[in-house]
MISEKOL-229664 format. One record per residue: residue number from 1; y, z, x of N, C-alpha, C in turn. Coordinates in steps of 0.02 Angstrom, whole numbers. Example, Ala and Ser with C-alpha at 12.3 -4.5 7.8 and 13.67 -1.06 7.14 Angstrom:
% residues 2
NODE     k      n.Y      n.Z      n.X     ca.Y     ca.Z     ca.X      c.Y      c.Z      c.X
NODE     1     -284      390      660     -225      390      615     -165      390      660
NODE     2     -112      354      642      -53      357      684        2      394      645
END
This chain:
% residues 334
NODE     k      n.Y      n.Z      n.X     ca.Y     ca.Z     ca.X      c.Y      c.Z      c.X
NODE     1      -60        0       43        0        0        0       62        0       44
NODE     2      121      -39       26      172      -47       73      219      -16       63
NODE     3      276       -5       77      336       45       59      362       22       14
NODE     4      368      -63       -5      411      -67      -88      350      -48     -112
NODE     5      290      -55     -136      242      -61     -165      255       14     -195
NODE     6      255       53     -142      276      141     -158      312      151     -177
NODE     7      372      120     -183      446      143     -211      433      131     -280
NODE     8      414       53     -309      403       44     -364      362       99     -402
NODE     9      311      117     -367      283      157     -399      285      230     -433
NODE    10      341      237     -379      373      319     -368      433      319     -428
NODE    11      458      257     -479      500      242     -527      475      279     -576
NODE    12      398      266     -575      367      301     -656      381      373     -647
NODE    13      368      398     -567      342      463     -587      404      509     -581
NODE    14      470      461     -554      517      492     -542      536      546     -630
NODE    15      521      477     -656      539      491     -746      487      566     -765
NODE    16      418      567     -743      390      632     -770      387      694     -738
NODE    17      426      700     -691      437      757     -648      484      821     -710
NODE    18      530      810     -735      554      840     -790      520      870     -801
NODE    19      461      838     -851      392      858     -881      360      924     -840
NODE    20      364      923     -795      310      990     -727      331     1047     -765
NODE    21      369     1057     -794      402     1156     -811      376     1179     -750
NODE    22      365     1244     -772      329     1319     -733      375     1298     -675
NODE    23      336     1317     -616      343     1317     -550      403     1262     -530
NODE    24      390     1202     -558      455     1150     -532      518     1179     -561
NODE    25      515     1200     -626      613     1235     -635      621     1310     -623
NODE    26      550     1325     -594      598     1409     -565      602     1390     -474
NODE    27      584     1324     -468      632     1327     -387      703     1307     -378
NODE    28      737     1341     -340      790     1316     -338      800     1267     -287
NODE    29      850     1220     -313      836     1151     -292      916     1116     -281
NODE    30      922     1062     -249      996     1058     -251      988      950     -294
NODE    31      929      922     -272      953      851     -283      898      864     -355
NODE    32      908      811     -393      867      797     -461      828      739     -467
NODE    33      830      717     -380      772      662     -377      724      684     -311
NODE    34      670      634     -289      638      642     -227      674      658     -150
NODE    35      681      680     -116      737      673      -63      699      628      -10
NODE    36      752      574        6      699      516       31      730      504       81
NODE    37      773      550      131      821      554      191      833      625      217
NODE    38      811      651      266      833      686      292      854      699      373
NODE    39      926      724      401      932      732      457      956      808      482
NODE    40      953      807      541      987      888      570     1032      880      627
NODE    41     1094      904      627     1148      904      681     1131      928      721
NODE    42     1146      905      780     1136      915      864     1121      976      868
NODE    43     1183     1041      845     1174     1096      855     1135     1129      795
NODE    44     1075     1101      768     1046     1133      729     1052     1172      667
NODE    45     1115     1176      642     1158     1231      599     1164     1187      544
NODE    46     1167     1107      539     1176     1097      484     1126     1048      465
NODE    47     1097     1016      392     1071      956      414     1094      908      333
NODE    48     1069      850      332     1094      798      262     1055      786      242
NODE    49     1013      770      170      982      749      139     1004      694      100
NODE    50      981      628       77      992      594       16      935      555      -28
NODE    51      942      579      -91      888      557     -140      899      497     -181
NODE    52      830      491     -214      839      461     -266      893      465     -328
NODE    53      931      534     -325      963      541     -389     1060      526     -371
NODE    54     1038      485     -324     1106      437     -289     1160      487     -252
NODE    55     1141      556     -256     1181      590     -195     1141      597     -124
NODE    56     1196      638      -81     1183      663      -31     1194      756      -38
NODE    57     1179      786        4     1190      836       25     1205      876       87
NODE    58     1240      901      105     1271      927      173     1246     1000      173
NODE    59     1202     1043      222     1173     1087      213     1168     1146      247
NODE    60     1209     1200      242     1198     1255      287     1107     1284      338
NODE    61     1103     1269      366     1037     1290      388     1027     1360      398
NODE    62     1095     1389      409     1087     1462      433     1093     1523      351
NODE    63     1126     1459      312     1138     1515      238     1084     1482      204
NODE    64     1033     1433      187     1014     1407      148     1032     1373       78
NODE    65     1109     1345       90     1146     1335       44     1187     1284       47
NODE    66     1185     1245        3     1240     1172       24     1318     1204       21
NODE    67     1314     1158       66     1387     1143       88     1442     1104       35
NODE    68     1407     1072       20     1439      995       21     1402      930      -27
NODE    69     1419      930      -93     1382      871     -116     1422      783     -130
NODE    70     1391      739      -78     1421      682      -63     1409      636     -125
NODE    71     1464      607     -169     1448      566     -216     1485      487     -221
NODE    72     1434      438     -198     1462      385     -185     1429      334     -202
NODE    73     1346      334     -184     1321      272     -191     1284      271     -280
NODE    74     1304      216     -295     1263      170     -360     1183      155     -334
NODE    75     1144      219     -343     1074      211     -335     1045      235     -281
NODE    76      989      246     -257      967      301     -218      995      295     -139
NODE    77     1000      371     -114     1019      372      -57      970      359       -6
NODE    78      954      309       32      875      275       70      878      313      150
NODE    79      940      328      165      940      354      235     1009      387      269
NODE    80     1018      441      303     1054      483      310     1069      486      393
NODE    81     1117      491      431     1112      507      502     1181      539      516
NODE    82     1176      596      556     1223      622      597     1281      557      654
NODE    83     1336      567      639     1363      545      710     1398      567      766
NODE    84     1389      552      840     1413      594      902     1491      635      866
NODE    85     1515      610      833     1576      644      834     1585      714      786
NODE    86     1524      707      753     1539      764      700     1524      721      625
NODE    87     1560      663      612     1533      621      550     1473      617      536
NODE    88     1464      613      454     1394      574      438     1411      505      414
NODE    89     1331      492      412     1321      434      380     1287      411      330
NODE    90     1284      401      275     1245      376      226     1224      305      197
NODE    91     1167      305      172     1157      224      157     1110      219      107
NODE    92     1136      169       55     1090      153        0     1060       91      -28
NODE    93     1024      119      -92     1012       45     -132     1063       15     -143
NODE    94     1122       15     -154     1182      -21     -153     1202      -66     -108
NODE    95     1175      -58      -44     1185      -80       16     1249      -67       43
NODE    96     1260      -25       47     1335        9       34     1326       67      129
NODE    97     1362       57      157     1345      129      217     1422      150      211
NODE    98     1417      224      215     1486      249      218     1474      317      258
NODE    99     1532      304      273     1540      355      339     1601      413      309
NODE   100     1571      490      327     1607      542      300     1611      602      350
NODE   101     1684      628      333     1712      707      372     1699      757      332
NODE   102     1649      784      348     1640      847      324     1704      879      282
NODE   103     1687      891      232     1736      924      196     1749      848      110
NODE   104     1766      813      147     1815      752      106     1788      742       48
NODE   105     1778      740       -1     1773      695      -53     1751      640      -57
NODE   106     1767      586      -45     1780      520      -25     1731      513       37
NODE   107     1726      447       53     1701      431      121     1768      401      159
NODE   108     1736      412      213     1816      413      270     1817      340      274
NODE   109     1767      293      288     1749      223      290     1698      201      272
NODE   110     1692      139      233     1624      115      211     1630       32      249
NODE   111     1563        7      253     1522      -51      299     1504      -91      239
NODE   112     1505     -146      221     1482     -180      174     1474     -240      186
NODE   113     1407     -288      161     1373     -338      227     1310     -351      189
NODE   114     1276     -311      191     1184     -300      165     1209     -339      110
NODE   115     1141     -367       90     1147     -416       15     1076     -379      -29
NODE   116     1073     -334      -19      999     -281      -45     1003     -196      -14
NODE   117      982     -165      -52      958      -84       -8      942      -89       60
NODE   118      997      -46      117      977       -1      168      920       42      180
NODE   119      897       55      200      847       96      183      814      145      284
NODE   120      868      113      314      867      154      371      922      130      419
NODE   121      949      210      444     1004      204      506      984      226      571
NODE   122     1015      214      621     1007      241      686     1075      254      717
NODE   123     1058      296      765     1181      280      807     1137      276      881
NODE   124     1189      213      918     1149      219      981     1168      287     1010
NODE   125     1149      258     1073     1171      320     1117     1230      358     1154
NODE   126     1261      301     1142     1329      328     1160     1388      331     1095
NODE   127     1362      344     1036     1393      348      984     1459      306      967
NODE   128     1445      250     1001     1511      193      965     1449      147      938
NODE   129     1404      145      915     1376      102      845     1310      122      800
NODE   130     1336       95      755     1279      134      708     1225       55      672
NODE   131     1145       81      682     1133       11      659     1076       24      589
NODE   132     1072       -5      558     1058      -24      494     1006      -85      475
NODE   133      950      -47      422      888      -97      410      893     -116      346
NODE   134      872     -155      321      882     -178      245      824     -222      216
NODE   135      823     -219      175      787     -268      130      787     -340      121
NODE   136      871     -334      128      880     -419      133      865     -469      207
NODE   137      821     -418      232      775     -449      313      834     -464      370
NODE   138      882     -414      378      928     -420      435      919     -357      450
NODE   139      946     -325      510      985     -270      555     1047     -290      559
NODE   140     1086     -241      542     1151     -254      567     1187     -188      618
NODE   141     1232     -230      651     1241     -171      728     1334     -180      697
NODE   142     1362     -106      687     1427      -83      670     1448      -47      720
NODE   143     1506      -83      740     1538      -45      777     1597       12      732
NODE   144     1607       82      777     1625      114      729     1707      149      761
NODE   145     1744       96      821     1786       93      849     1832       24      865
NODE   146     1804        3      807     1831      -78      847     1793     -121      856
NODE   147     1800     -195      818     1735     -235      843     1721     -273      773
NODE   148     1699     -316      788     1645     -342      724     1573     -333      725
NODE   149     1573     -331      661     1471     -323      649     1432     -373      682
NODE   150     1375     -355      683     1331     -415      711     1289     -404      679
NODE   151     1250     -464      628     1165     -494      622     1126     -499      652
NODE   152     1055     -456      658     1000     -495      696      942     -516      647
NODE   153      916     -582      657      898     -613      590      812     -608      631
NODE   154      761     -618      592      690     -639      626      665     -624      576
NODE   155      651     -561      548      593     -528      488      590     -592      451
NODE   156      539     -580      423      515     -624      365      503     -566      291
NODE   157      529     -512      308      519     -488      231      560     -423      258
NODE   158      538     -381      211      598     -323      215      596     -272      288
NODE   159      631     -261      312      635     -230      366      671     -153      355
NODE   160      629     -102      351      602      -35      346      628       16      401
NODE   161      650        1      465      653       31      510      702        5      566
NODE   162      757       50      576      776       18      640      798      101      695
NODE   163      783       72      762      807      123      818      849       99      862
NODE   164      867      125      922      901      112      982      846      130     1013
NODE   165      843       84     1080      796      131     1161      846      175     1172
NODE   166      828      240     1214      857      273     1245      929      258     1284
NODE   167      927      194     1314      983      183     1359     1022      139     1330
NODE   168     1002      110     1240     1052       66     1219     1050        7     1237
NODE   169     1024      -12     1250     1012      -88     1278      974     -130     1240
NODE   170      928     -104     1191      881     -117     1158      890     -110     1088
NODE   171      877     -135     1028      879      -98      988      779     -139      938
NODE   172      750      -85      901      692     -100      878      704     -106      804
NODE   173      676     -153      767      668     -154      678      580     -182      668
NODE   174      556     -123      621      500     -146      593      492     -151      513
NODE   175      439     -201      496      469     -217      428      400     -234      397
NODE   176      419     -262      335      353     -274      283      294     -324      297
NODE   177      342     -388      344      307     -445      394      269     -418      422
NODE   178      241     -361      472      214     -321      496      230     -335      576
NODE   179      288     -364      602      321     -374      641      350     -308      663
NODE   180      355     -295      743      415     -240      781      438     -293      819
NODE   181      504     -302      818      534     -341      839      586     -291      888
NODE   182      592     -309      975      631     -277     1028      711     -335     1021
NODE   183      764     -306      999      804     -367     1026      860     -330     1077
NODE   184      865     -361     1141      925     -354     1192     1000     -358     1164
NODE   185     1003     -299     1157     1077     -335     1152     1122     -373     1193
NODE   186     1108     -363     1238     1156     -401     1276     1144     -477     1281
NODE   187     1076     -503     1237     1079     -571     1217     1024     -586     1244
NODE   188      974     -638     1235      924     -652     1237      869     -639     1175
NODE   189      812     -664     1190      764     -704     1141      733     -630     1122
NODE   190      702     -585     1053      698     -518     1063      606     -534     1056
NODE   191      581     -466     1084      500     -471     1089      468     -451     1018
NODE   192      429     -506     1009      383     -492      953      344     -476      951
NODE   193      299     -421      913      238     -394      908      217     -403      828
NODE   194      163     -440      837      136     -438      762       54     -395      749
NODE   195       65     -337      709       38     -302      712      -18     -318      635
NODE   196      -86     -284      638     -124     -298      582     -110     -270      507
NODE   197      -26     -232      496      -31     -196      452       39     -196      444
NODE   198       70     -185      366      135     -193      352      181     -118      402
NODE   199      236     -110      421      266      -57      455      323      -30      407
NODE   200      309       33      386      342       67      359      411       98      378
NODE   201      400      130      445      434      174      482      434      150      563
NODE   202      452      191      609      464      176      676      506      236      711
NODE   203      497      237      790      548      299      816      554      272      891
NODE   204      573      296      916      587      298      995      584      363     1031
NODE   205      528      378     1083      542      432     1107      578      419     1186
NODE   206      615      485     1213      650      490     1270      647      449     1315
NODE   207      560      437     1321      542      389     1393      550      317     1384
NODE   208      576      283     1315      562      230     1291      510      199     1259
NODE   209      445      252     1246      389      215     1220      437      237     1150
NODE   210      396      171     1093      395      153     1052      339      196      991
NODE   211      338      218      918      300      227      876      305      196      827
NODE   212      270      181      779      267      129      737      205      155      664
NODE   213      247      167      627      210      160      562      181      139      505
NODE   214       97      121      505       62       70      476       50       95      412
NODE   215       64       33      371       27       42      287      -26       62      296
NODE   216      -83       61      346     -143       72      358     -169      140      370
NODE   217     -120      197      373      -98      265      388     -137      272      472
NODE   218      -99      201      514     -117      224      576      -28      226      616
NODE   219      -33      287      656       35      277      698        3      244      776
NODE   220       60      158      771       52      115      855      111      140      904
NODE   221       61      128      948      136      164     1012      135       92     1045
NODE   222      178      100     1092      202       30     1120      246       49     1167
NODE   223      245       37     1243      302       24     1303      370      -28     1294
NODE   224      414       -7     1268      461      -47     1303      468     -114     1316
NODE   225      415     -137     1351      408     -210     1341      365     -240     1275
NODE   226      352     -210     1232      301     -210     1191      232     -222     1194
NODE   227      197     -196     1239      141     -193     1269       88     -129     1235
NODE   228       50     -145     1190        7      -82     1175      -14      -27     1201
NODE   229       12       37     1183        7       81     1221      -55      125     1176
NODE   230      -80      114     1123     -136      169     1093     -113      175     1040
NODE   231     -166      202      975     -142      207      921     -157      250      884
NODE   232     -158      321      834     -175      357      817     -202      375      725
NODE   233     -258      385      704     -278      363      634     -244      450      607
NODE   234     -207      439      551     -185      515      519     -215      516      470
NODE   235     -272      457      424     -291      462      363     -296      402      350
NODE   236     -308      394      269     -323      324      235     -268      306      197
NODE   237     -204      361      187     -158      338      170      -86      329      196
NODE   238      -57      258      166        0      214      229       58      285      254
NODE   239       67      273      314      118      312      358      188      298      314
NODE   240      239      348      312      294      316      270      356      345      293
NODE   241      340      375      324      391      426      383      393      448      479
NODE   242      414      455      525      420      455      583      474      487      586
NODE   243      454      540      638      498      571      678      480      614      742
NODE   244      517      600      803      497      624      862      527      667      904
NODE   245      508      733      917      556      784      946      564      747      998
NODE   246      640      827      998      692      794     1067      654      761     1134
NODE   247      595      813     1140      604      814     1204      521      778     1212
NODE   248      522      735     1164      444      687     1164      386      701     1157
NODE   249      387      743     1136      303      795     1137      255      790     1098
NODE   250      284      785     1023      264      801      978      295      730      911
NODE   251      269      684      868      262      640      824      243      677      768
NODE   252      257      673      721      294      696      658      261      620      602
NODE   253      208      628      568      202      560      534      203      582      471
NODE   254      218      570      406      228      587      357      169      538      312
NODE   255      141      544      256      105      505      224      106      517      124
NODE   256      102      467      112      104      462       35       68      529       13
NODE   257       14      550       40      -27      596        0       11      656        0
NODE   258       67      670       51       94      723       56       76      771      102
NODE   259       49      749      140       20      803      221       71      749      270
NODE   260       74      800      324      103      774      388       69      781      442
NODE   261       51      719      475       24      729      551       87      748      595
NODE   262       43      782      630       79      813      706       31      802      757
NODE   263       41      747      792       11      699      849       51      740      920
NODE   264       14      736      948       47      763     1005       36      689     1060
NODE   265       86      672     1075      115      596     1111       67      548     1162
NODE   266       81      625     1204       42      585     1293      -41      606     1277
NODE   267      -51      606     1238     -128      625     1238     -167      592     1180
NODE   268     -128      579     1137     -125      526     1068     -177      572     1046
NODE   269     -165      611     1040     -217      675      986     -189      702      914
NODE   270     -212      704      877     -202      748      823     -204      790      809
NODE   271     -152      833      813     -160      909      845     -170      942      802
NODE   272     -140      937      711     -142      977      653     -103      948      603
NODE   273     -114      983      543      -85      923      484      -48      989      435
NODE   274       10      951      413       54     1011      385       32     1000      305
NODE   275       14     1022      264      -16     1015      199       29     1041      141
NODE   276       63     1006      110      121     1015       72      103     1007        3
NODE   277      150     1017      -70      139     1005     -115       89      964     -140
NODE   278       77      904     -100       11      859     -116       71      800     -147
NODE   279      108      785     -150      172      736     -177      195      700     -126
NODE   280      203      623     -105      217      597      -37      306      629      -24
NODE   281      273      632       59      344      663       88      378      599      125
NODE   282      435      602       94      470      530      113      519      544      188
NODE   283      504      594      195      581      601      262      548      650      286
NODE   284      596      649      365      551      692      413      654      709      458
NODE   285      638      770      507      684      764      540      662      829      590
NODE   286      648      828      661      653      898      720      713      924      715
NODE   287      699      972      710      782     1026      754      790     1012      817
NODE   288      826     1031      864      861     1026      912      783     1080      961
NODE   289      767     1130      921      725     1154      974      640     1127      996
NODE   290      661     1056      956      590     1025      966      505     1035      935
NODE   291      517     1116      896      456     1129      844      484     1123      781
NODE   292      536     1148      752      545     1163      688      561     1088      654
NODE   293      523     1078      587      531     1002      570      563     1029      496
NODE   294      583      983      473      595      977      415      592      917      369
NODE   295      549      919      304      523      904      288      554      867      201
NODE   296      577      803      194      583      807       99      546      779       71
NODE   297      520      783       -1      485      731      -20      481      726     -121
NODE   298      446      720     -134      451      706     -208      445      754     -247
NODE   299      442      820     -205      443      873     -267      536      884     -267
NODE   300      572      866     -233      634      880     -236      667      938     -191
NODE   301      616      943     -142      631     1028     -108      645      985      -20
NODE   302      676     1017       -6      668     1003       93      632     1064      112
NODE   303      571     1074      154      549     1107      182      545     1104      251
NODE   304      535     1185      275      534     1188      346      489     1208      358
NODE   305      461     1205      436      384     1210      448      398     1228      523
NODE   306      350     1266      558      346     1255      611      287     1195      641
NODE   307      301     1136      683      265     1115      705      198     1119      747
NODE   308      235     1154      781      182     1161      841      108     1221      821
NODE   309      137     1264      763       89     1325      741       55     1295      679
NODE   310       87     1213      640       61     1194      592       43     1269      518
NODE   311      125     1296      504      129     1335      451      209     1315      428
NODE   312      210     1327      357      282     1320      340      314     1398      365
NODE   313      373     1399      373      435     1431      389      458     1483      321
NODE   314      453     1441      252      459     1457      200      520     1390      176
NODE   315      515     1391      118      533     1334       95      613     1342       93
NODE   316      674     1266      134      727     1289      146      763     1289       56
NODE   317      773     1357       18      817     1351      -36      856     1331      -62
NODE   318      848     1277     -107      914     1224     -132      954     1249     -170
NODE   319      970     1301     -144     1038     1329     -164     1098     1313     -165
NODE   320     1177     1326     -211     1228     1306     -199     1287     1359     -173
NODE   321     1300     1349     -133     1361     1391     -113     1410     1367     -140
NODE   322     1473     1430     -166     1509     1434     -205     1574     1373     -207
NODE   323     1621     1376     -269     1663     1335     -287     1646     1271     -306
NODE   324     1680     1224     -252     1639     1135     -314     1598     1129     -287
NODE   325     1559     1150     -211     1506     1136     -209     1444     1142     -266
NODE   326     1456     1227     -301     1410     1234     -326     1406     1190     -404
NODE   327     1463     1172     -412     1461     1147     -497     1434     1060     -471
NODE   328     1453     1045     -426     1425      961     -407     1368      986     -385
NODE   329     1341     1016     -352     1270     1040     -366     1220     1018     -417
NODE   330     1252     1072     -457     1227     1095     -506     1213     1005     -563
NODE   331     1273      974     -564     1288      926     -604     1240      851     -562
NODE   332     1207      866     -513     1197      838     -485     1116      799     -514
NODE   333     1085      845     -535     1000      853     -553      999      865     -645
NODE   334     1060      869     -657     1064      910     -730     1061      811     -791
END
């Protein structure tokens, strides 16, 4: 099953979640759809979520309590990222990316380009660009100081995933074609890999190897030059999430059924599986200290976990902290 294949599917059930009583309306909760984006700021203290129910959220990590509810995009929020300066970023089915200062209302600047849903961001490495995957089978590279956009065209179907290498020079998109495509920025022909299985997701760790997430629920690694580096089976059902601590250790695979592998890298082992609601978990994101993950997915909750001990933390509380946070909150899921 492929990632539209899942989305479509996730339409019906978005509608009977209501229906759950008991246990689903005595948690407290901040979005009123699946949360299908999540990230965490450098310094760990804060992180963003955005769902299906077309917001975002800005999130105290240390109070368990939003901050901040972002209201902008016409239809679900597909992907969320921090930027070097302190800004976020958001991006949707709208195809819409807008960029926001903590606090504002409004978005400080919006990118508009995509001819279909975003559905993943990256910021290189030196935080002057932010790049963007879409449906309508492009990447696009934004400069966020000056500059014009750039197209990189190749996919043959929706493209699911995009990163930077480490040093920026590179940037990776994997997509429904079952293509990972390397393109240089600095110009030249980009490397193709055609893999046996549609690609959901994708990451980059520190050293430059490559991860890659199969409809097939296998995670592919890959060097840099795109050269097969080993591949790891998490189950029978498709991978739909990636994420890789800071400091490379540890792969983070998320899957429809709602468990998470935790692969440990240089050894391509499967170290333990985080076992969640049983509802696919659509987003993944490390803290800064390289175990603690966090976790969203279709029950509507972000959870935290420790990685490396494979136990939850306790579930982070979608609570609202006071004034308009809490009434846009509140109005948010209602």
């Amino acid at each position: 099953m492929t990632l539209r294949a899942i989305l479509a599917a996730l339409l019906a059930l978005i509608l009977l979640l209501p229906l759950a009583g008991g246990i689903a309306q005595a948690q407290l909760r901040g979005h009123g759809g699946p949360v299908r984006a999540v990230a965490v700021a450098p310094d760990g203290e804060t992180a963003i979520s955005g769902s299906f129910d077309s917001f975002a959220i800005r999130w105290s990590l240390k109070r368990n309590a939003a901050l901040q509810v972002l209201r902008f995009h016409e239809g679900a929020v597909n992907a969320v990222a921090f930027l070097k300066d302190g800004r976020m970023a958001t991006a949707g089915e709208d195809g819409r990316i807008a960029l926001w200062r903590a606090g504002d209302e409004r978005p400080q600047r919006v990118f508009e380009g995509h001819q279909a849903p975003v559905v993943a961001l990256a910021v290189s490495p030196d935080g002057a660009t932010i790049a963007s995957a879409s449906w309508d089978r492009t990447v696009r590279l934004w400069p966020l100081y000056g500059g014009a956009p750039r197209v990189l065209e190749g996919h043959q179907q929706n493209v699911n995933a995009v990163a930077f290498a480490p040093d920026g020079r590179t940037l990776v998109g994997a997509g429904y074609d079952a293509t990972l495509r390397q393109w240089p920025l600095a110009g030249g022909a980009p490397v193709v890999v055609t893999l046996p299985t549609p690609l959901n997701a994708a990451a980059v760790a520190p050293d430059g190897e490559i991860a890659a997430a199969g409809a097939d629920g296998k995670v592919y690694f890959f060097d840099g030059g795109g050269t097969p580096r080993g591949e790891v089976e998490t189950g029978p059902a498709p991978v739909i999430a990636l994420s890789i601590s800071g400091d490379g250790k540890l792969v983070a695979a998320a899957g429809i059924r709602g468990s998470v592998a935790i692969i440990e890298r240089v050894s391509r082992t499967l170290a333990r599986t985080l076992v969640g609601p049983g509802l696919p978990v659509w987003s993944l994101a490390f803290f800064p200290d390289n175990h603690t993950l966090l976790t969203g997915g279709t029950d509507r909750m972000v959870r935290r976990w420790d990685a490396a001990a494979g136990e939850p933390v306790g579930a982070l509380a979608l609570g609202c902290a006071g004034g308009s946070a809490r009434s846009l909150c509140r109005r948010s899921w209602r």
